[in-house]
C-alpha positions in Angstrom: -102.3 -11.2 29.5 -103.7 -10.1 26.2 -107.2 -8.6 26.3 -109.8 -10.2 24.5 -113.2 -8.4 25.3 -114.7 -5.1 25.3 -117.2 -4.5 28.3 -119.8 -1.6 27.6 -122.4 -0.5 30.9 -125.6 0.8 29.5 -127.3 2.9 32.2 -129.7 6.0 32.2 -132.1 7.4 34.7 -135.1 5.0 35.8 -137.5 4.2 33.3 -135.6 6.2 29.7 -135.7 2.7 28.4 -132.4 0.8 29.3 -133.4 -2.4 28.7 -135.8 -2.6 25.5 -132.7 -1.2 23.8 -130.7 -3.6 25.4 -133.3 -6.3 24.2 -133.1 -4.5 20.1 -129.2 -4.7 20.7 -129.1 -8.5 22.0 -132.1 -9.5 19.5 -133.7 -11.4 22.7 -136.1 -10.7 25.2 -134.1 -10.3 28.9 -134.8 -9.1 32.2 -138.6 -6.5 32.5 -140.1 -4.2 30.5 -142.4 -1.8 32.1 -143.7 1.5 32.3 -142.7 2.2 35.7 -139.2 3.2 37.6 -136.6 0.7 39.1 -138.1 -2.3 37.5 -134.3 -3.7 36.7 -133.0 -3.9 40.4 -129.5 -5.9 39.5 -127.0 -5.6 37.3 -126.6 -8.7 34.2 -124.2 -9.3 31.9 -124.4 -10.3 28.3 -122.8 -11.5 25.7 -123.4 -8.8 22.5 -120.9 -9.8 19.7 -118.2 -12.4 19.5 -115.6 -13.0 16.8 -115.1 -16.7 15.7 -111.7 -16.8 17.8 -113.2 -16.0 20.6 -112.6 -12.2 21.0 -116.0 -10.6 22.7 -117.9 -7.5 23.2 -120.3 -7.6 26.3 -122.8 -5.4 27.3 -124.1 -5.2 31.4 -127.5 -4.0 31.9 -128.0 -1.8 34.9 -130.5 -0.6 37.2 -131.3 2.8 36.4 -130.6 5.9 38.6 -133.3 7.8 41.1 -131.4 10.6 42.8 -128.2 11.3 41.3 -126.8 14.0 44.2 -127.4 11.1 46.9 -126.0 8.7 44.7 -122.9 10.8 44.1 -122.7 11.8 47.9 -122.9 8.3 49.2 -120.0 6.8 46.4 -118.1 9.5 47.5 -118.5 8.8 51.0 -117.3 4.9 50.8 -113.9 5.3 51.3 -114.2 5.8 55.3 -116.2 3.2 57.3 -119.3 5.1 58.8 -120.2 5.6 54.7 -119.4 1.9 53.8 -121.6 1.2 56.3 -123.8 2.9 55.6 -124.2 2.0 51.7 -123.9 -1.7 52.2 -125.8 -2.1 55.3 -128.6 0.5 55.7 -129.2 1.9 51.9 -129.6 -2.3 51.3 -132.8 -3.0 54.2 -134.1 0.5 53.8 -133.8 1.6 50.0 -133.0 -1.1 48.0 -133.5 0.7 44.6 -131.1 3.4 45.8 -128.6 0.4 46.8 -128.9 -0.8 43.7 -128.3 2.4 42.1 -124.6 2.1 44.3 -123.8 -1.1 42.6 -124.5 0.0 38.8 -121.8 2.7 39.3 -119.7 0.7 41.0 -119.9 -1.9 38.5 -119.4 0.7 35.7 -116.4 1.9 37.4 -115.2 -1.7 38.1 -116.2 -3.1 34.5 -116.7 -0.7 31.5 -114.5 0.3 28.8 -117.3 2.3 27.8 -120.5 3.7 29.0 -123.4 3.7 26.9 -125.5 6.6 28.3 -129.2 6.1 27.5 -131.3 10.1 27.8 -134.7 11.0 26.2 -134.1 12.6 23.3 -137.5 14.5 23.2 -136.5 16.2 26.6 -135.2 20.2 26.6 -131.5 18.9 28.2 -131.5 22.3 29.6 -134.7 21.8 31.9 -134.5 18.6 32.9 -132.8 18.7 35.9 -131.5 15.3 36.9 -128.9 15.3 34.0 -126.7 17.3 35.7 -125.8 15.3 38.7 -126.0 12.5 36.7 -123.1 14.3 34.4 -121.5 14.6 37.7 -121.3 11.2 38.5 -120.3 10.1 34.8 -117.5 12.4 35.4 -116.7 11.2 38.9 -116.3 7.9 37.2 -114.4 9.0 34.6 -114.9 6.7 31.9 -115.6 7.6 28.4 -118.9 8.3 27.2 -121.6 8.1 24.2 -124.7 9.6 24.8 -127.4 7.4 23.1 -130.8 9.6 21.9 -134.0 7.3 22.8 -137.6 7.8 22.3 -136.6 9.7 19.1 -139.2 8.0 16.8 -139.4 7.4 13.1 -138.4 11.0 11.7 -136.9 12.7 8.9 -133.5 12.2 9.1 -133.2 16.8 9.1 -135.5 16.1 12.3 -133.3 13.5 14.0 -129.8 15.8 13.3 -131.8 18.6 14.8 -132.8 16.7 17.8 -128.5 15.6 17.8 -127.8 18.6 17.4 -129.6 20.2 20.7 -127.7 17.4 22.8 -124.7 18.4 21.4 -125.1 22.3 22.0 -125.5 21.2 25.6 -122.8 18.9 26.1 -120.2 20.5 23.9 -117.7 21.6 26.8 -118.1 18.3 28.3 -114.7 16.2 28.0 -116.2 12.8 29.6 -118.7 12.9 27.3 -117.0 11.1 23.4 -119.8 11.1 20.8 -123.6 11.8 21.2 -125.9 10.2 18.3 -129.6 8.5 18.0 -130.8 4.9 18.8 -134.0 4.6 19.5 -135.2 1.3 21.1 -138.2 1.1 19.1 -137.2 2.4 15.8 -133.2 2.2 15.7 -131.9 0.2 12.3 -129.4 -2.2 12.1 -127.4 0.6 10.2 -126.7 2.8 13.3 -125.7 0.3 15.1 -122.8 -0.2 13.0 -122.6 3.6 13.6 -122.2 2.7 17.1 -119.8 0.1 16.5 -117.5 2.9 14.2 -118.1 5.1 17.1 -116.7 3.0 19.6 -113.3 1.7 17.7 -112.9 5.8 17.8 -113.3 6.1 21.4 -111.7 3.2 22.6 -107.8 3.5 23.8 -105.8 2.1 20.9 -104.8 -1.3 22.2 -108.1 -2.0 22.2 -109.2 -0.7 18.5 -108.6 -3.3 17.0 -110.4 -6.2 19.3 -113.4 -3.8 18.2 -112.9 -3.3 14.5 -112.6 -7.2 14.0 -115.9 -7.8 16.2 -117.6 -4.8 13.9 -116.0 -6.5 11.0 -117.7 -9.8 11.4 -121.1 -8.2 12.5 -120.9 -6.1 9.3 -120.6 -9.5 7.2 -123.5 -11.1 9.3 -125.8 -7.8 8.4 -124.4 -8.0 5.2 -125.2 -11.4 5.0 -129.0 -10.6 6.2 -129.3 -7.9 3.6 -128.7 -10.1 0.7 -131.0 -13.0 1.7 -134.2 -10.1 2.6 -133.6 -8.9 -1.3 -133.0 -12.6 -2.4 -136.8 -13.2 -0.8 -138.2 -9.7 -2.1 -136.7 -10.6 -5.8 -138.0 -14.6 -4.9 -141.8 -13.6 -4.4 -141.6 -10.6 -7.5 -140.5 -13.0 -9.9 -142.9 -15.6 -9.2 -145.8 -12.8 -9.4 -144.4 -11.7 -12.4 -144.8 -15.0 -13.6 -148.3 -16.0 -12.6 -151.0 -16.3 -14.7 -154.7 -17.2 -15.2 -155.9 -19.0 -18.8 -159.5 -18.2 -19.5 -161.2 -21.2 -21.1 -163.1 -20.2 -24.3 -166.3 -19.6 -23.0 -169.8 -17.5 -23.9 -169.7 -13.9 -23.4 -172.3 -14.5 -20.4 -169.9 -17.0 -18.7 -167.0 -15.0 -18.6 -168.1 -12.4 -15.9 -167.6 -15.1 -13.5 -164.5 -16.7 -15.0 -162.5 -13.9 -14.9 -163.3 -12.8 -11.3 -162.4 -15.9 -10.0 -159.1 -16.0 -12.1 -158.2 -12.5 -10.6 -159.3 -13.4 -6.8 -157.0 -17.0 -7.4 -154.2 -14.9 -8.3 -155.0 -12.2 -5.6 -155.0 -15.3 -3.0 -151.7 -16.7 -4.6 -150.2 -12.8 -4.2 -150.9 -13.0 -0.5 -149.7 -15.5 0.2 -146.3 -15.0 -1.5 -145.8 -11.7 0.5 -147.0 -13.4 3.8 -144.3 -16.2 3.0 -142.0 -13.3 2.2 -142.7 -10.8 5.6 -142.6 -14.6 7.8 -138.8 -14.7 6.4 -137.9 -11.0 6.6 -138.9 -11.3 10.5 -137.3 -14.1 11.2 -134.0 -13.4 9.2 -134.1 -9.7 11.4 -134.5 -11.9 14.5 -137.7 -11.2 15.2 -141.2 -12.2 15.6 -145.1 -12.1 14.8 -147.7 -11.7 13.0 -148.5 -9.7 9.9 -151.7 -8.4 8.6 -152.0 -7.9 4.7 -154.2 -6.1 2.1 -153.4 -6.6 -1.5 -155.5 -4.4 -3.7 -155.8 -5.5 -7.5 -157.8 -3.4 -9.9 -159.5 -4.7 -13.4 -156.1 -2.7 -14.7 -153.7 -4.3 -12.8 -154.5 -7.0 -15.2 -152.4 -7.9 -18.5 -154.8 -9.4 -21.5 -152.5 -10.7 -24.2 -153.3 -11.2 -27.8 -156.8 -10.2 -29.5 -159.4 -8.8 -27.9 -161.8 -10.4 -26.5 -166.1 -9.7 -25.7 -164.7 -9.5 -21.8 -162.7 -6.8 -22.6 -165.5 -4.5 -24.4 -166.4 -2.0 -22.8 -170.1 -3.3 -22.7 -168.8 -6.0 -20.6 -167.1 -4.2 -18.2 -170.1 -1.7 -17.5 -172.2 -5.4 -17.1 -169.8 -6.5 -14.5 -169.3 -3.1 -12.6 -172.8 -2.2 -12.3 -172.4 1.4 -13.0 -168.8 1.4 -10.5 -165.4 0.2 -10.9 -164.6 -2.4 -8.7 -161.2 -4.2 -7.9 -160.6 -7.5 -5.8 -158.9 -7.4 -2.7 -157.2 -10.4 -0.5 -157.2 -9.5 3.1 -155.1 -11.7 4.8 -155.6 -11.9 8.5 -152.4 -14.4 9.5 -153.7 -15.1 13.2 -151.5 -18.0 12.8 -149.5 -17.0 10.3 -146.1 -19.7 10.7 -149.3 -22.2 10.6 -150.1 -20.9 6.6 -153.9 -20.0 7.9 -155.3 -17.2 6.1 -158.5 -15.5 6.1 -159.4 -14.3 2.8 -162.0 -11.3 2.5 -164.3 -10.8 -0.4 -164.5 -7.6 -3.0 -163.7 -3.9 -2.6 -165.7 -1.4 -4.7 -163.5 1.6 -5.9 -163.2 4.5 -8.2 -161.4 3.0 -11.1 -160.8 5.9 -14.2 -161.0 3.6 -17.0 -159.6 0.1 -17.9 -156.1 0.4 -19.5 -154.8 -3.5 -21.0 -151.3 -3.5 -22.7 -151.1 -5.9 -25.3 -148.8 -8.5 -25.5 -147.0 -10.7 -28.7 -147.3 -13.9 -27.3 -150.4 -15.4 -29.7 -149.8 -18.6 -28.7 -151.9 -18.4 -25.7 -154.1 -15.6 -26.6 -156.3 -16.2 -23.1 -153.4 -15.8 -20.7 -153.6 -13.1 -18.5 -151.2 -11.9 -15.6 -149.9 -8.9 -13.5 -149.5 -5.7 -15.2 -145.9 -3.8 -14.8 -147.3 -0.9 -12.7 -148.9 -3.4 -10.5 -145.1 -5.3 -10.2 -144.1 -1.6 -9.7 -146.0 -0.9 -7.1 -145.4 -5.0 -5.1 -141.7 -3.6 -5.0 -142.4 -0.3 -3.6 -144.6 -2.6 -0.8 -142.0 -5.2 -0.4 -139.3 -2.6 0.3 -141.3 -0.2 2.5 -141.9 -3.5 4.6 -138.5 -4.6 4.4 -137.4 -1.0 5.8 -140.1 -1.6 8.5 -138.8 -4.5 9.8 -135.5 -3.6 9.8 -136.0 -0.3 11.7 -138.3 -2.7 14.5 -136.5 -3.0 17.8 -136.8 -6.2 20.0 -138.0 -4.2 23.0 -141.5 -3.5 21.4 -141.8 -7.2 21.3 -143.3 -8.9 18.3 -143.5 -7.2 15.0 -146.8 -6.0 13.3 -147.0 -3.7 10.2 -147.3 0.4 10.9 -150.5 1.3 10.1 -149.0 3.3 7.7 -145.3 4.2 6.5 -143.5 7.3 7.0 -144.2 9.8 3.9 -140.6 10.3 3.8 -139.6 6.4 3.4 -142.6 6.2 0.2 -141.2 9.4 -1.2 -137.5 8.2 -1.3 -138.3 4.4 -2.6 -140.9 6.1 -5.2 -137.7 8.0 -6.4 -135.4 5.0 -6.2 -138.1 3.5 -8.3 -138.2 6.2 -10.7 -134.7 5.6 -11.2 -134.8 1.9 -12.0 -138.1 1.8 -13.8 -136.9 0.8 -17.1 -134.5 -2.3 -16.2 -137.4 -3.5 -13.9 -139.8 -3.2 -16.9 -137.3 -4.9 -19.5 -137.2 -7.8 -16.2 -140.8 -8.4 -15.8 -141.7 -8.7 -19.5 -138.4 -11.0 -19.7 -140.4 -13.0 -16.7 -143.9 -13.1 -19.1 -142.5 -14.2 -22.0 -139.7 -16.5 -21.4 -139.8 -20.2 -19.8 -135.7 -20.7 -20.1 -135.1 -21.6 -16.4 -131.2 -19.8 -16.9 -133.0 -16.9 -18.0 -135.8 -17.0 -14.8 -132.5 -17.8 -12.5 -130.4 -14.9 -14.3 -133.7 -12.6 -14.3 -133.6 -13.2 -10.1 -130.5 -12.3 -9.9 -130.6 -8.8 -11.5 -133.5 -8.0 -9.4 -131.5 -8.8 -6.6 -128.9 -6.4 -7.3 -131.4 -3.5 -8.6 -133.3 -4.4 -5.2 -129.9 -4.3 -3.0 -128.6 -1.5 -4.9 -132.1 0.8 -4.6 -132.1 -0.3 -0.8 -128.2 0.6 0.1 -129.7 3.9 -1.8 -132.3 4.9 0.7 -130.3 3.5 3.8 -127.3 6.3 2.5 -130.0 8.9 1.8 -131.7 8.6 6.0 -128.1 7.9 7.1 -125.1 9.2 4.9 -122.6 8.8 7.4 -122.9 4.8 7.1 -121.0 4.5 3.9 -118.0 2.6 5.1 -121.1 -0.2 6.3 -121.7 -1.0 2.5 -117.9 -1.1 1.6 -118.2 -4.3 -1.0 -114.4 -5.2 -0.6 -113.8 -7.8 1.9 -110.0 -7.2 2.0 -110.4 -3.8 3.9 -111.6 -3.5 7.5 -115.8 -2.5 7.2 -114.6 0.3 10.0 -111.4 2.5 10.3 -110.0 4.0 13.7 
């Protein structure tokens, strides 16, 4: 009978975190989830990938282990009566997490192909000492083995090699053990799990390679597929800032204090909730879910005044209005109910501002337009892509997902330089947005900033994990992984 499946066992000591990463890997919430030992007490089976003709790749969840050298003893022992007896009997009434620790390896020896071990990457391997009778019994069942790193966090990626690195030191001599790389339950990316997928095709035995480079091949088209509609929604909300505007009326000098502030704070509101819109869809298209908090900060220079100038934009004006301080106009959305469109909006932010910078613009037809400046688009990208790598680095197992208070210095640094790079086609795009009303040319403008987006995004991904090339491969004729 032709196999058709790939069975991996996912098991660790008690309490490393088995089944949140299990939850980030199945992209639903299964079995408990708490800061305490032996909380999953039975082994379950899921299903993890499947190919459209039906080949599969299933992952069991297992209870985690307590004491390793009993475990090992008592396994051992089962092949004369007194120890059957013993384990199935006694160890079941008296011990039932120690039982249960009995039928995870017995269902790894029984099941696996693989065994997905699950250690705390933060730990000295050489001190903690319940590794090495677990490593015993791994060996005992003699399976092959990838070490997965958890509770690594969000760190540079020199950090999380050097953490790799350690493990492997330890392990080096260790012939059960096939591959040892990062994925933390919290913070893991879709990108190493392709890793993970490459990594298994390598270990498995080669009848069974390709089952697992098909199933890697259609998940890589599905992530694929989930990459292009995030930037689709990025480029979707960019354009349409780009586009707004505010016309203010003709009006005397001492009515246009008012006018333009509430022209800015209607475009501030129409900013939030764009990117609300925007996060909702990034979440769900990542399988996710929740809630997210905004603040958009826009600044008196954040704003584009076409044509002549005009008494608002003296400087006499501006001292009027700032009463001796700069000020800018901030939406804070508070999205409580945010797949409900309910949105708190909070009132103005005083801040330094250095001076008042307008660029000016050719279209004299509507002299009293204004809109978005290109720093401030700038800027919207830099947010929208920073969010987009915090969603996609969000694990199920932390449950719903809420913005980072703030994002890793090393994620602003690398987008800021992706930026860098694409700053003049993105400048030559938003003034193509601002002066054109061609709806081919708004469609055509969408698509480049799609592909600039995409292209800035597969940028950073390669920088934080250069071993994922073969995951952006664009031709569909080869395999997306190679044994």
């Amino acid at each position: 009978m032709t196999q058709t499946s790939i069975t991996l066992s996912l098991i660790s000591h008690t309490n490393i975190g088995k089944t949140t990463l299990a939850r980030t890997l199945l992209c639903k919430d299964i079995g408990q989830v708490m800061d305490q030992a032996h909380v999953t007490l039975h082994n379950e089976e899921f299903l993890l990938l499947q190919t459209p003709d039906g080949q599969q790749l299933k992952l069991w969840d297992t209870p985690g282990f307590g004491n390793s050298h009993k475990l090992l003893a008592r396994l051992q022992g089962l092949s004369n009566p007194i120890g059957w007896l013993v384990s199935q009997v006694w160890d079941r009434l008296a011990d039932k997490p120690f039982w249960c620790g009995q039928q995870a390896i017995r269902n790894v020896q029984e099941e696996a192909d693989i065994v997905l071990y699950l250690v705390n990457a933060t730990e000295d391997p050489a001190m903690a000492g319940y590794l090495q009778p677990e490593l015993d019994l791994l060996t005992w069942l003699n399976k092959p083995v990838i070490v997965l790193l958890n509770q690594t966090g969000l760190v540079e990626p020199a950090q999380q090699r050097q953490l790799e690195s350690r493990w492997k030191q330890q392990w080096a001599l260790q012939p059960v053990i096939k591959e040892i790389m990062s994925l933390d339950a919290f913070t893991r990316c879709w990108v190493q799990e392709g890793l993970l997928w490459n990594c298994l095709s390598h270990v498995l035995h080669h009848h069974q390679r390709p089952i697992m480079m098909r199933l890697a091949q259609v998940w890589c088209e599905q992530q694929k597929l989930t990459l292009q509609q995030s930037m689709t929604s990025i480029a979707r909300m960019l354009i349409e800032t780009a586009k707004d505007s505010e016309t203010i009326p003709e009006r005397t000098e001492g009515q246009k204090k008012n006018i333009v502030k509430r022209a800015m704070q209607a475009m501030d509101q129409r900013l939030a909730h764009r990117i609300s819109a925007m996060s909702t869809e990034l979440i769900t298209l990542h399988g996710l879910s929740g809630d997210v908090a905004h603040t958009i900060q826009s600044r008196l220079e954040d704003i584009t005044v076409p044509g002549e100038r005009k008494p608002w934009e003296e400087e006499s004006f501006w001292n009027g209005l700032l009463s001796g301080a700069a000020a800018g106009f901030a939406s804070d959305v508070a999205t409580g109910g945010l797949s409900h469109g309910i949105f708190t909006i909070g009132g103005a932010v005083i801040g330094a501002l250095g001076g008042t910078a307008y660029a000016k613009s050719q279209d004299e037809d509507d002299p009293n337009r204004i809109s978005w400046v290109s720093d401030f688009l700038d800027r919207q990208t830099r947010d929208a892509i920073l969010r987009y790598l915090a969603v996609t680095h969000c694990g199920r197992g932390r449950g719903d997902y809420s913005d980072p208070r703030e994002f890793p210095l090393f994620w602003k640094q690398e987008t800021e330089h992706r930026l860098k790079e694409t700053k003049e086609a993105l400048q030559q795009l938003w003034k193509q947005c601002q002066t054109s009303h061609d709806q081919h040319i708004q469609q055509d403008s969408t698509t480049q900033l799609v592909e600039h987006l995409t292209n800035m995004t597969t940028k950073i991904f390669l920088t934080f994990y250069p071993e994922a090339e073969g995951l952006f491969n664009t031709s569909s004729a080869k395999p997306i992984l190679h044994p």
